[in-house]
C-alpha positions in Angstrom: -13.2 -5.8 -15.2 -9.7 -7.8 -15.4 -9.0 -9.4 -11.7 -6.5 -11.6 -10.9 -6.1 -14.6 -8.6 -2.3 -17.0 -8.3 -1.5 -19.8 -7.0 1.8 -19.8 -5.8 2.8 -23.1 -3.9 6.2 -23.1 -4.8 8.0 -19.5 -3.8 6.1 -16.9 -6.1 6.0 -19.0 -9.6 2.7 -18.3 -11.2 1.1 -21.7 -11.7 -2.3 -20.5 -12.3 -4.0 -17.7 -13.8 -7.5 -16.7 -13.7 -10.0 -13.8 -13.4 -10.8 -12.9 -10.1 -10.3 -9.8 -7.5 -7.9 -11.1 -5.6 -4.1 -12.2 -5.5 -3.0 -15.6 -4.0 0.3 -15.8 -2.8 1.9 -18.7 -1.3 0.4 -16.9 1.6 -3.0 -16.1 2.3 -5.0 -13.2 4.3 -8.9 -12.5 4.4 -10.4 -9.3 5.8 -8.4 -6.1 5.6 -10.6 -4.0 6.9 -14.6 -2.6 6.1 -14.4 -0.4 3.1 -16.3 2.4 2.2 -19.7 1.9 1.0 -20.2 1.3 -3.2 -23.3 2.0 -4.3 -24.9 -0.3 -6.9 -23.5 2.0 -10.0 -20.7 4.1 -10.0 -18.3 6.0 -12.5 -14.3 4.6 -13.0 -12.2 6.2 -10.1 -9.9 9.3 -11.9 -6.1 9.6 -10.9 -4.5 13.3 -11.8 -0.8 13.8 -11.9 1.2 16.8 -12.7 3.9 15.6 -14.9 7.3 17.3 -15.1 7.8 16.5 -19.0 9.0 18.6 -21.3 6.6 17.4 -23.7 3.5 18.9 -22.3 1.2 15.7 -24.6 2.9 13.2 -22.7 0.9 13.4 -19.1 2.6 10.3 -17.9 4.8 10.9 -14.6 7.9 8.1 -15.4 9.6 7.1 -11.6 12.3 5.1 -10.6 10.3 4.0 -7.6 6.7 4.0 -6.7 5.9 3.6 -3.3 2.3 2.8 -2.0 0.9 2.9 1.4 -2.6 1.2 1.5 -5.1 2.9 4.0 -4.4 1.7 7.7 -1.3 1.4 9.4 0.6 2.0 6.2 -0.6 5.3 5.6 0.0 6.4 9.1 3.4 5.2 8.8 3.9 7.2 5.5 3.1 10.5 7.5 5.8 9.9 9.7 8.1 8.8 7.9 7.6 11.2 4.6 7.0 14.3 7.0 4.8 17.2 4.8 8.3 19.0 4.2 10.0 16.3 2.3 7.6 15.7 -0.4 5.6 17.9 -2.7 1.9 17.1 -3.5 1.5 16.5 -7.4 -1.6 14.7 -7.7 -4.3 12.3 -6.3 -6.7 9.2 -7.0 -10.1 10.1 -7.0 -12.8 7.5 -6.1 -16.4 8.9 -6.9 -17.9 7.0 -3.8 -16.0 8.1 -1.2 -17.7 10.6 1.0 -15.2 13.8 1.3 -18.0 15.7 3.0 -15.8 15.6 6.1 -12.7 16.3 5.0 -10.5 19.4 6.1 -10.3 22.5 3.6 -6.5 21.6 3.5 -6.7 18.0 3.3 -3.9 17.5 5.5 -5.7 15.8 8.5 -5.3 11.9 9.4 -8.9 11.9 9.5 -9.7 12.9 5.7 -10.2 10.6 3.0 -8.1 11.4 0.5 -5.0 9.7 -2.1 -2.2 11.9 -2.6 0.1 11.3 -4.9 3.9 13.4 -4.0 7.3 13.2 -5.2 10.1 12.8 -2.7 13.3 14.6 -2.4 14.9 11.6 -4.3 12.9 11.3 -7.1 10.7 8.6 -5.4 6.9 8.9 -5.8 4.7 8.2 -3.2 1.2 7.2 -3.1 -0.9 7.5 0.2 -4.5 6.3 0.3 -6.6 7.7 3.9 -9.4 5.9 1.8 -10.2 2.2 2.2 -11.0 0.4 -1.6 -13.4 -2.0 -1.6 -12.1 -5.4 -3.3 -14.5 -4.9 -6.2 -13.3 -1.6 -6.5 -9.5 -2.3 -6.1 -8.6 -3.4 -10.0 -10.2 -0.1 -11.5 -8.2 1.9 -8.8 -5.1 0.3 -9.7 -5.8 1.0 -13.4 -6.5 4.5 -12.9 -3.0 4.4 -10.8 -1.2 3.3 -13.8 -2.9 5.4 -16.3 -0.8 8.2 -15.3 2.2 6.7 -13.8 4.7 4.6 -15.4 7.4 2.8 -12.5 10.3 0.7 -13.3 9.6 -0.4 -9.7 6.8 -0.7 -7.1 6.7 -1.1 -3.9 3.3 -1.9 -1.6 3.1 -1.1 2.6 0.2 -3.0 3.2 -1.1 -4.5 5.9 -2.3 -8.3 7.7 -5.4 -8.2 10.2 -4.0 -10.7 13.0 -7.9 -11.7 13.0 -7.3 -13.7 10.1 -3.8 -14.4 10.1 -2.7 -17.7 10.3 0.7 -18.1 11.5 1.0 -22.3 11.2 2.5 -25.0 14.0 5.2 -22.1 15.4 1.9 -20.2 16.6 1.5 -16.5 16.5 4.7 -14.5 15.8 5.5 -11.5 18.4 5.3 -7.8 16.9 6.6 -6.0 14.9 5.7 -8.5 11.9 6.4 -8.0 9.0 6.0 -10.5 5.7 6.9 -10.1 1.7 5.4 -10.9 -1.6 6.9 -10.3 -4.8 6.6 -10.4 -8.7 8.9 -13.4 -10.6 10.1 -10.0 -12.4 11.4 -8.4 -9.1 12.8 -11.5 -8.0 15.1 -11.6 -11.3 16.1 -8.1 -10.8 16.4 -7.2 -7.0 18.9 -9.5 -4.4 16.9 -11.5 -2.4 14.6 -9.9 0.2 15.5 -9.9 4.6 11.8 -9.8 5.1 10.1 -13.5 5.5 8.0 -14.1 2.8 4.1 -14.7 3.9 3.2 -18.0 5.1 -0.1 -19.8 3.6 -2.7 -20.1 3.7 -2.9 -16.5 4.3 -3.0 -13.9 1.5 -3.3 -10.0 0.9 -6.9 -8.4 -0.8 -7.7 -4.9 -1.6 -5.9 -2.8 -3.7 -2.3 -4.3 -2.7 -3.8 -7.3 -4.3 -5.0 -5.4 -6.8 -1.1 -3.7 -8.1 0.3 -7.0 -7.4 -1.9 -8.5 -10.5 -1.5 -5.6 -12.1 2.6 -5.8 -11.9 2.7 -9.7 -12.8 0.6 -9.1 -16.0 2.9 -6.4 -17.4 5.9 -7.5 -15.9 6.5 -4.8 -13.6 9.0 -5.2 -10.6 6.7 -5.3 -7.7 7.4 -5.9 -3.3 4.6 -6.0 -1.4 5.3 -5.8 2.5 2.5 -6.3 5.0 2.7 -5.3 9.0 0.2 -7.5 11.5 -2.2 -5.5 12.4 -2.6 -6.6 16.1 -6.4 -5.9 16.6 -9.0 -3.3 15.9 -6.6 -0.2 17.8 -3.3 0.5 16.0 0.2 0.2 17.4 3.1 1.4 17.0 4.9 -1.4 16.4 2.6 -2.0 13.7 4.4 1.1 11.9 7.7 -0.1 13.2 7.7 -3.0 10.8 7.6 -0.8 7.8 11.2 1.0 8.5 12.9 -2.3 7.9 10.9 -2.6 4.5 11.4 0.7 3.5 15.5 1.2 4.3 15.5 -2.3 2.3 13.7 -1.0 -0.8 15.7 2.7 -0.6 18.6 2.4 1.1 20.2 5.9 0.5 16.6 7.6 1.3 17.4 10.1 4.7 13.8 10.1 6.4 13.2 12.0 10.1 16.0 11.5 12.6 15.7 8.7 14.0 14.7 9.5 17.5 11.9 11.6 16.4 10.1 8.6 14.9 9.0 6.5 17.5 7.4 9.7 19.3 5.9 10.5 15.4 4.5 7.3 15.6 2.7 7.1 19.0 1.4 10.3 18.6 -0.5 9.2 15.1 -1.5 5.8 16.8 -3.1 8.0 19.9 -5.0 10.2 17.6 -6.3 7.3 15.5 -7.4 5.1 18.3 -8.8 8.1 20.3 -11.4 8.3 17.4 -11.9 4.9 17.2 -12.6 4.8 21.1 -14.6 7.6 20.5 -16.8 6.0 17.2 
């Protein structure tokens, strides 16, 4: 199974290249979170996409931008900001070990473990995993991803466990945090990026890791922009952090009104760490 790992001392030049599951940035991150169990043998994870070709042989879904929110914070923070009625469902990622067994009939709940994939009003695709990949897992999700979507951009919410994060000399930043990685491709072809890139030594796993490698090997335009997660509850600030990532990467996208998002995210944040409380 390809993997990926970079060494990137100096900005995001590539100076290394090797086989391995994870991507190193010039900034480093460890745990993202417990994953859901994978037993010792398991089939490829399957991604579905309704295409709106013409030519029904070609089942590739071609998008200006394709937006993924890891799951976390940055699939809460896709909910509110791509309310149900601006996007339509027209596929998903399926990943044979995840247990569904709890999931709603509708599959609209916060709760179930699922990976949409919808296209927004603007032609935009989004991606939004309630379903935690396990590292080992993450390259062959990313593949399937790909296998039926072709971007000419993408762009990953993920997200940093302050746990792990190492924030240097200046000590811990205050929230909302929120840090950047990027392909050399993206760097040629977008102005330079607001957001701080990530400090080292910390760096990002999972399956943002995962579409990072994948994006640098076939030379794919790729931002990756991850919120600091404060501790095991989530805040809303944590969500926060994203608006400035997002209104950066799609400046003429019109999302909620503005005052209903803070309320959209605090009401998302209760219900999550009500069950966490609860767990």
């Amino acid at each position: 199974m390809p993997t990926a790992t970079f060494h990137l001392p100096r900005g995001n030049m590539v100076d290394y290249w090797n086989h391995d599951p994870t991507v190193w940035s010039r900034n480093y991150d460890t745990d993202i979170g417990e994953a859901d169990d994978v037993p010792d043998t398991y089939q490829d994870p399957v991604a579905v996409v309704r295409s709106p070709a013409a030519d029904k042989q070609d089942t590739t879904l071609r998008t200006p931008t394709l937006i993924i929110a890891t799951a976390g914070p940055a699939a809460a923070f896709s909910r509110a900001f791509f309310p149900p009625n601006s996007q339509s469902v027209i596929g998903s990622i399926l990943l044979p070990e995840v247990d569904v067994k709890s999931n709603t009939i509708a599959g609209d709940s916060i709760f179930d473990k699922t990976c949409f994939i919808s296209s927004l009003h603007d032609g935009t695709t989004l991606v939004s995993c309630q379903y935690n990949v396990k590292d080992d897992r993450a390259y062959a999700w990313a593949q399937a991803l790909f296998s039926v979507i072709s971007p000419e951009r993408v762009i990953v919410l993920d997200r940093l466990p302050a746990a792990s994060y190492s924030a240097g000399q200046e000590g811990r930043p205050t929230p909302p945090v929120l840090r950047s990685l990027s392909t050399p491709s993206s760097q040629k072809s977008s102005p330079p990026s607001s957001i701080p890139l990530l400090e080292g030594p910390n760096m990002i796993q999972g399956s943002g890791a995962a579409v990072l490698s994948y994006c640098i090997m076939r030379n794919i335009p790729c931002h990756v922009y991850a919120s600091l997660d404060q501790d095991r509850l989530m805040h809303t600030s944590t969500l926060l952090a994203y608006e400035t990532a997002v209104k950066e990467a799609l400046p003429s996208y019109i999302p909620t009104a503005a005052s209903d998002r803070p309320s959209s995210y605090a009401k998302i944040t209760q219900m999550i760490n009500k069950r966490s409380d609860s767990s």
